[in-house]
Each structure stands twice: as structure tokens, then as C-alpha cells.
BATIGU-737670 format. One record per residue (C-alpha): z, x, y; residue number from 0. Coordinates in Angstrom, 1 decimal. Example, Ala and Ser with C-alpha at 12.3 -4.5 7.8 and 13.67 -1.06 7.14 Angstrom:
<sites>
((7.8; 12.3; -4.5); 0)
((7.1; 13.7; -1.1); 1)
</sites>
This chain:
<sites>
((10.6; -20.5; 0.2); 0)
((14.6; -20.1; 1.3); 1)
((15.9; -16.2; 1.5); 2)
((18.4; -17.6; -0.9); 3)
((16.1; -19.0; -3.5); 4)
((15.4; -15.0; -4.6); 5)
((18.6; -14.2; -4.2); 6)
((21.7; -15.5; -4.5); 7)
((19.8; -18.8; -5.6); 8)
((17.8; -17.7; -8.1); 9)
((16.4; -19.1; -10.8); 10)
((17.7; -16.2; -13.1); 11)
((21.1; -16.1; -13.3); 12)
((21.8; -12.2; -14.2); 13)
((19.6; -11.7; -10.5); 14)
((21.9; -14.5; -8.9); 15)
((25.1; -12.5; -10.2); 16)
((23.8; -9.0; -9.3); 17)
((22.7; -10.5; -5.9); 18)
((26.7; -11.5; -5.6); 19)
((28.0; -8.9; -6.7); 20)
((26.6; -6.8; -3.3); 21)
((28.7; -8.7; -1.4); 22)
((31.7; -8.4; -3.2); 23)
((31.6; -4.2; -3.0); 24)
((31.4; -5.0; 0.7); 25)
((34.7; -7.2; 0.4); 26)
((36.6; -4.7; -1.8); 27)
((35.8; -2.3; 0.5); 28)
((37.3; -3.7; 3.8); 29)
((40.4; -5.1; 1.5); 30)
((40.6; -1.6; 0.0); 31)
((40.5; 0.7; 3.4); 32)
((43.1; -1.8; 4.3); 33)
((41.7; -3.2; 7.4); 34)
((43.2; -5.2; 10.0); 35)
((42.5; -6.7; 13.1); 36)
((39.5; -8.2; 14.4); 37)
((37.0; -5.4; 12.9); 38)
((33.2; -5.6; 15.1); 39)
((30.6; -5.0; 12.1); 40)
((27.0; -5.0; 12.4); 41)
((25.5; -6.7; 9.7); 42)
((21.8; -4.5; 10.1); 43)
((18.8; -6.3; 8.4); 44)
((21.1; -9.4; 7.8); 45)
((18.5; -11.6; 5.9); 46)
((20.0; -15.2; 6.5); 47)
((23.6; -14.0; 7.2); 48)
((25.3; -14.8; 3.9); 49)
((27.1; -11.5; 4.0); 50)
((28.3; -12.0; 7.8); 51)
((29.3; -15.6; 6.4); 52)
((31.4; -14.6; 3.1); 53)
((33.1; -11.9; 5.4); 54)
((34.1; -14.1; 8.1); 55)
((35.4; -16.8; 6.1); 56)
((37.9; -14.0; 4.7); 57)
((38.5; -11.7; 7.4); 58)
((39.3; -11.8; 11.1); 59)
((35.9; -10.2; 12.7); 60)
((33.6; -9.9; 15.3); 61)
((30.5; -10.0; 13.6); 62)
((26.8; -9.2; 15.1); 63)
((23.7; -10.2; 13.2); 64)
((20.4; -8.1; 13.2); 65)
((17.4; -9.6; 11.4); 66)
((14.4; -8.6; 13.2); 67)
((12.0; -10.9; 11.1); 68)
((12.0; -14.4; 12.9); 69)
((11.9; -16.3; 10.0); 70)
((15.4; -15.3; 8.5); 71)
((17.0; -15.1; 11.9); 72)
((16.0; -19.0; 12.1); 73)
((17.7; -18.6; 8.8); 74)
((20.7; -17.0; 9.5); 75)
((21.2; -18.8; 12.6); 76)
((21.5; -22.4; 11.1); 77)
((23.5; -20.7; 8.3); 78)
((25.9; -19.3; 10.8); 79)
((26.0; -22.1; 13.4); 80)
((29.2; -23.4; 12.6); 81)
((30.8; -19.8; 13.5); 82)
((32.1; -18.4; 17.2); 83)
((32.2; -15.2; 16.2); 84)
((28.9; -14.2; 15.5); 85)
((26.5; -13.1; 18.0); 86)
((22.5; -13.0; 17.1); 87)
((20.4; -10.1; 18.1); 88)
((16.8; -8.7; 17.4); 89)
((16.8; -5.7; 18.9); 90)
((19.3; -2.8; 18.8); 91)
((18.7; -1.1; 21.9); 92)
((20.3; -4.2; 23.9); 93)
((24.2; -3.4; 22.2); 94)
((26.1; -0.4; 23.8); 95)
((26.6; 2.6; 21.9); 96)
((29.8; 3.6; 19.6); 97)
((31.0; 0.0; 19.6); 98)
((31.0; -1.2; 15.5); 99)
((34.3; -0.3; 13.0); 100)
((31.5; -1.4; 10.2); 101)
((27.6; -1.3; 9.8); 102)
((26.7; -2.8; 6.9); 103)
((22.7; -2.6; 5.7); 104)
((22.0; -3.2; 2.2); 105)
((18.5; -3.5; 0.4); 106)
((17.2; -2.7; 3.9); 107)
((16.1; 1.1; 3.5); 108)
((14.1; 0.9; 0.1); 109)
((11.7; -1.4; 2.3); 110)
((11.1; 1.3; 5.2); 111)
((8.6; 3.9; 5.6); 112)
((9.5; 7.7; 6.5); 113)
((9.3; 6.4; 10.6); 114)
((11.5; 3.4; 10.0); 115)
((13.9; 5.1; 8.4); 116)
((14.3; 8.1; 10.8); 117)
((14.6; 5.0; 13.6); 118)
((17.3; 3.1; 11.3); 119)
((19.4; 6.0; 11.0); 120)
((19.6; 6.9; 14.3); 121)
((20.2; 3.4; 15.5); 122)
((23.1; 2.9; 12.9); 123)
((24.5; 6.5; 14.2); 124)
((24.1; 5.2; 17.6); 125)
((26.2; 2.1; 17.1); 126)
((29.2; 3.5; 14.9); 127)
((32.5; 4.1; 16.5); 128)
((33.3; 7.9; 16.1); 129)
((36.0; 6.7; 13.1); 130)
((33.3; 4.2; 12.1); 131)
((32.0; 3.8; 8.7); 132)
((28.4; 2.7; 7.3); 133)
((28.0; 1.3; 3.6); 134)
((24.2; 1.6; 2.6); 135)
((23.2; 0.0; -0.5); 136)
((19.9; 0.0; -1.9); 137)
((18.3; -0.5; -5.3); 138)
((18.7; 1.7; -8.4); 139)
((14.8; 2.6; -9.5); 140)
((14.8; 5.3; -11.6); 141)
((15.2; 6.3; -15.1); 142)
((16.5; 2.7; -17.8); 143)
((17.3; 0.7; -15.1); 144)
((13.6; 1.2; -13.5); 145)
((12.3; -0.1; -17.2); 146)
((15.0; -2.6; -17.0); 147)
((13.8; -4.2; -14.1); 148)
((10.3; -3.4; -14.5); 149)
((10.2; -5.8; -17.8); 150)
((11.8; -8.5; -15.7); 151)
((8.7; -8.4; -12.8); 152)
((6.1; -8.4; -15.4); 153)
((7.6; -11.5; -17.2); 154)
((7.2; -13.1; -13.8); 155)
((3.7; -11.1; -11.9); 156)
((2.4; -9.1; -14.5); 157)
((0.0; -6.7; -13.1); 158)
((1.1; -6.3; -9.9); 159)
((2.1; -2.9; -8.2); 160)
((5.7; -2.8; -9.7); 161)
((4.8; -5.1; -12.3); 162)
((2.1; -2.2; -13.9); 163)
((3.2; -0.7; -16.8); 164)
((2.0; 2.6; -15.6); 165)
((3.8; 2.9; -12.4); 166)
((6.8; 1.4; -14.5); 167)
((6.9; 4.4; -16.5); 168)
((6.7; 6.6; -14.4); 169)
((9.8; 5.3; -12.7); 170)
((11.5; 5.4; -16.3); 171)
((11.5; 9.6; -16.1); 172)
((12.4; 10.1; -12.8); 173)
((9.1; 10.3; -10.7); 174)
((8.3; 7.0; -8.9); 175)
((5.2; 6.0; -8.1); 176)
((3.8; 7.4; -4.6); 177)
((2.1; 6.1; -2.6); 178)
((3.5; 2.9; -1.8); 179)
((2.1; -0.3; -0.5); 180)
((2.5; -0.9; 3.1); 181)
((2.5; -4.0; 5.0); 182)
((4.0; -5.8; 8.2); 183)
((7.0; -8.0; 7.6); 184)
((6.7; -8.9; 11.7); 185)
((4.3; -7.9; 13.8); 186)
((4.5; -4.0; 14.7); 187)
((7.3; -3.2; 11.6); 188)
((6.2; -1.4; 8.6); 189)
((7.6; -2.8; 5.4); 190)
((7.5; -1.5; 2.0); 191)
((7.8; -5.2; 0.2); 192)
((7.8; -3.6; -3.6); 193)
((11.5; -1.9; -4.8); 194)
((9.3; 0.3; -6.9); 195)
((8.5; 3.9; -5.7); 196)
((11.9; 3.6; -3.7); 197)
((14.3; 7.0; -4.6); 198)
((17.3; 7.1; -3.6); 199)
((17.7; 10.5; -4.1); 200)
((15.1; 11.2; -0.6); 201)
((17.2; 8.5; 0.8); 202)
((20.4; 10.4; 0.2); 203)
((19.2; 13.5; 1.7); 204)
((18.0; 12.2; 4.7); 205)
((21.3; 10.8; 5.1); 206)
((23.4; 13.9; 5.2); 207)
((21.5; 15.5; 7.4); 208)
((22.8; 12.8; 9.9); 209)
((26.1; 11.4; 8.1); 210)
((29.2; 12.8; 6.5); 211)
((29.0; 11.0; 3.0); 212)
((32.3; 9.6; 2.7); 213)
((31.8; 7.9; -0.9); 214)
((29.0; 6.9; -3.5); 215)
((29.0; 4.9; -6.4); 216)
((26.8; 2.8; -8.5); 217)
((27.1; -1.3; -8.7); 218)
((28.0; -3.2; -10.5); 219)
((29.9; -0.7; -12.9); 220)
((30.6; 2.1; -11.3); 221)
((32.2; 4.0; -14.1); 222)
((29.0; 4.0; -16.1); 223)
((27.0; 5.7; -13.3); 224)
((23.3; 5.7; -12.9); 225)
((23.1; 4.5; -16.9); 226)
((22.9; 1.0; -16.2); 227)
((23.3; 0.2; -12.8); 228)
((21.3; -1.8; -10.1); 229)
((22.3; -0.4; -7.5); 230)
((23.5; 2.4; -4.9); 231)
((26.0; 2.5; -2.7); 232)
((26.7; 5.3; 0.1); 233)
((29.6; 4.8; 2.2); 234)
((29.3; 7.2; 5.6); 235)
((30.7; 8.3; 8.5); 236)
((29.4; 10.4; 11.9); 237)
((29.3; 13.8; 10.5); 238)
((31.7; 16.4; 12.2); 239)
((30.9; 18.8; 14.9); 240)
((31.0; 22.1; 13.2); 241)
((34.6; 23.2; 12.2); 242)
((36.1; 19.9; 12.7); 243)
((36.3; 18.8; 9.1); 244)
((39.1; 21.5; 9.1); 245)
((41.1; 19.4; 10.8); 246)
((40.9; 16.2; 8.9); 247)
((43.7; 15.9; 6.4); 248)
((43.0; 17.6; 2.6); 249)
((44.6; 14.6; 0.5); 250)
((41.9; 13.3; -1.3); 251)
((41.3; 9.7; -0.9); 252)
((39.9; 7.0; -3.4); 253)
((38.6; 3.5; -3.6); 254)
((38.9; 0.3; -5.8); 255)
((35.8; -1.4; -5.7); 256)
((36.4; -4.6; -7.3); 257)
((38.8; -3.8; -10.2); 258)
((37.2; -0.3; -10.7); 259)
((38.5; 2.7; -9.0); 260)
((35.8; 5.7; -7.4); 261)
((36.6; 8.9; -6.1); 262)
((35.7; 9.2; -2.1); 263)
((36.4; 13.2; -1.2); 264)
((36.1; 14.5; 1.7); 265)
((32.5; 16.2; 1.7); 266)
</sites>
């Protein structure tokens, strides 16, 4: 089975349009932050590319794949074989340091153990240019939308880990099921393949203690918040040495993401 046939080729079409709809808050936000130029982005945990492909059939880029699972690099490569200006890696440590305006990585961390996370992190810090900005975006699975979903997987595996009703309820008040199951994607890589269990409260944490958190919002209406939304989005930067945010200018920014306008303060 194609990358594309459970996502944005689904059989379901509310999954096929929330699947979309991830790509677009990547658009709006490179139209929004007015960007110009030929930007370099990373595209981390690319899948089979079709992010690196909608962006650079809009946008003038540089863009550089990472998919570290050989089957949806084979993917993304005959996806993005028609374009020049997308380079192919599977490991990070070959790219210098500092070099990426843009590291995108959505529904990448909800799949990675404590280790994997601490190694993504530090990799994605590695790579951003000191002005840089990261946009992580990973799956809402707590509280309705946890039930939401969790009817959906058990009209389609009933039974299974985050198709139980027991671990789906716990989920619904706010305390996901721990701990999860662990498996190898590729040989060596630890891969939670279940979005159940995943908070992204932890996540977020974990983040600041590396990043400056530029912006959050929830997708795909991010005036109703965590109510009904699928999904997260964290939009970061390198934090400051100590003292430095002083410096940056006190206007207070803000965002349209798609037609719907989010705070981003300074933090």
C-alpha cells in the first residue's frame, strides 16, 4: 500500500481533507511571513514528498528531503523526479550545520520514543539558521477529539491498541494510555506506529527547553482551540542566549493561517 492511499488518498474523505489541510498551514505560513527568495527547507520525516512537491510548485526553494525509511524515500523519489531542486538524504549528519530558513516535520514526533525525540530535536536545532524557523505538527489526542478519532479506528480495527475502548477513554479525560507499543519502522529506529498515547503537552515541554516557541495553534480551526481540532502546530525558533530577547523588537506579531488569524508573541 501507497503512503498516499492513508493519507491524502484515502478512502474517507474527512481524513483526505484533514490530511490536506496540513499542507496548506505550511503554505499560509511561508505566504504569511512573507517570504522571498529561494528559501532552503528541510522537509524532516518527508513521507513520499508531497509537501516538498506542493511547496515547490508555488514557491522558489531549495528543498532537501529526509525520509529515513527506504520504502517512502523510493516514494518520494519517483514523486519528486521531475524536480531540480530537491536533493534526497537519509541521514542528517551528512548536511552542514545552520544552513535551513525552514524545517518542516509534521506527524513525525507522535511516532518517536523519549531517545528519538531528544535525537530529532537536536538535529532540527542543528540545522536551523540562527533566524530560522521550525513548524512541528502532530496529532491532537486528547480530550473529544481523542473519542472522535478513536470511534473512527474501531469502525475500521476494532480491538486493536487505539482501537480499545479502554485506552480510548482514557484519552477522552486527559490521561493517555502509557505504555505504548514499540516497534522498528527500519532497522535500528524506534517507532511508535499507534497516534494513541501521544501528548502533546510532553511534547511541548520538551520543546522549550530547546526552542523559543514563536506560535501555536490548533488545525484545522484554530479559533475553536483544542475543542475540535486534529491537530497541533508549534512554530519555533533557536531560543536566545540569555538577555537577548531584550533586544528583539516588542511589537507583537500575528499570523493568518489560511483565512484565520492567530496570535504569535514573542515568548
Amino acid at each position: 500500500m501507497a503512503y498516499a492511499d492513508i493519507t491524502i488518498s484515502d478512502p474517507n474523505p474527512v481524513k483526505r481533507w484533514l490530511q490536506g489541510r496540513r499542507f496548506l498551514d505550511v503554505l499560509g505560513l511561508l505566504r504569511d511571513t512573507g517570504s522571498k527568495g529561494h528559501l532552503q527547507i528541510l522537509d524532516f520525516g518527508a513521507g513520499d514528498g508531497e509537501l516538498v512537491r506542493q511547496i515547490a510548485g508555488r514557491l522558489p526553494v531549495q528543498a532537501c528531503v529526509y525520509e529515513p525509511t527506504a520504502s517512502l524515500m523510493s516514494e518520494a523519489r519517483q514523486k519528486l523526479s521531475g524536480l531540480n531542486c530537491v536533493t534526497f538524504v537519509n541521514r542528517l549528519d551528512s548536511l552542514e550545520p545552520g544552513i535551513f530558513d525552514y524545517v518542516f516535520c509534521l506527524e513525525v514526533f507522535e511516532h518517536l520514543p523519549d531517545k528519538e525525540i531528544s535525537e530529532a530535536m537536536a538535529d532540527i536545532h542543528r540545522l536551523l539558521k540562527a533566524d530560522g524557523l521550525a513548524l512541528v505538527g502532530v496529532p491532537h489526542e486528547l480530550f473529544l477529539p481523542a473519542l472522535l478519532k478513536g470511534i473512527f479506528r474501531m469502525s475500521r480495527r476494532y480491538g486493536a491498541f487505539d482501537a480499545s475502548p479502554k485506552e480510548i477513554l482514557a484519552a477522552t479525560v486527559g490521561r493517555p494510555p502509557s505504555p505504548r507499543p514499540v516497534s522498528e519502522i527500519s532497522p535500528g529506529f524506534s517507532y511508535h506506529f499507534q497516534h494513541l498515547g501521544f501528548d502533546h503537552r510532553v511534547l511541548e515541554r520538551k520543546l522549550q527547553e530547546r526552542f523559543q516557541l514563536v506560535n501555536k495553534w490548533f488545525s484545522p480551526f484554530p479559533l475553536l482551540g483544542p475543542a475540535l481540532n486534529s491537530e497541533v502546530n508549534f512554530l519555533l525558533r533557536k531560543a536566545q542566549p540569555s538577555g537577548a530577547a531584550d533586544l528583539l523588537p516588542a511589537t507583537e506579531m500575528s499570523v493568518c493561517i489560511d483565512g484565520n488569524r492567530a496570535n504569535r508573541s514573542r515568548t
